[in-house]
N, C-alpha and C positions, 0 to 999 in steps of 0.2 A: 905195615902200619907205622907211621912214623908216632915214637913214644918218648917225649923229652925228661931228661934226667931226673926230674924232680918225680914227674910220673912213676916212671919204673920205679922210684924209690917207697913210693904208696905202694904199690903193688908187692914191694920185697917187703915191706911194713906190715902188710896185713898179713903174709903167709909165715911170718915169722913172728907173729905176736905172741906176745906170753898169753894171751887168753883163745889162743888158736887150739882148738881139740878136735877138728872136724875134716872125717873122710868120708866122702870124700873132701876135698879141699874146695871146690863148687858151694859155694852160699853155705859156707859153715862161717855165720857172724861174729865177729869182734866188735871191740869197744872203737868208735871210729879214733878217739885221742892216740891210739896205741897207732895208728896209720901214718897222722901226721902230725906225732909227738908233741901236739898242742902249739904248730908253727902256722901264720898264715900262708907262708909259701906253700906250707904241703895240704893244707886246706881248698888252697884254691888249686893243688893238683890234683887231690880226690875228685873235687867239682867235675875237673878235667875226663878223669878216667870214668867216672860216672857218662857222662854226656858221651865218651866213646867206645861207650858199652864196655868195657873189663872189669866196672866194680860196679856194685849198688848199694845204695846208704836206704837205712829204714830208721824212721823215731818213734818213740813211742815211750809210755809210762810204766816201761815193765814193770815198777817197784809198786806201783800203785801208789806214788810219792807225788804226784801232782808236776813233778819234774818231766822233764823228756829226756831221753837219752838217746844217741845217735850209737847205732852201730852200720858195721857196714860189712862187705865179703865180696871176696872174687867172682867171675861170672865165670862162666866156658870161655871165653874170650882171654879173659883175663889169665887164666890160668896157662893158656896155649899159647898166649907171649911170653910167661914166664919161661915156661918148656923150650920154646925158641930162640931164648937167652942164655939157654945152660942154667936156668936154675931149675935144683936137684924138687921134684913133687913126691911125695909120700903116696 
């Protein structure tokens, strides 16, 4: 699978977020800002890894604040290019 720099870098962004607590590491959500440190470039490389299946973003009104908030997490996919990278999965 060809994954360009910016890509890989969401994917190292989400497994390494401060709000990351989830094992497995499979669709354990984060706050998406924490993915693509609030940068368009790594916005539109979430977009990217979304649409080639490694990540999935979800919104919704968790708070009950009328706000949306996006979070987002690794897929099986996602996770298995990391693996294939050398990076270390818990």
């Amino acid at each position: 699978m060809n994954v360009t720099e910016l890509e890989k870098q969401v994917l190292i962004n989400i497994k390494n977020s401060e709000y990351q607590d989830g094992t497995p590491l499979v669709y354990a959500w984060v706050w998406s800002f924490t993915a693509t440190n609030e940068t368009k470039q790594l916005a539109g490389a979430l977009g990217s890894c979304v649409k080639k299946g490694l990540a999935e973003c979800y919104v919704d009104d968790c708070d009950g604040n009328g706000k949306e908030d996006e979070t987002c997490s690794l897929t099986q996919k996602g996770v298995d290019y990391l693996e294939s990278i050398g990076e270390e999965i818990w």
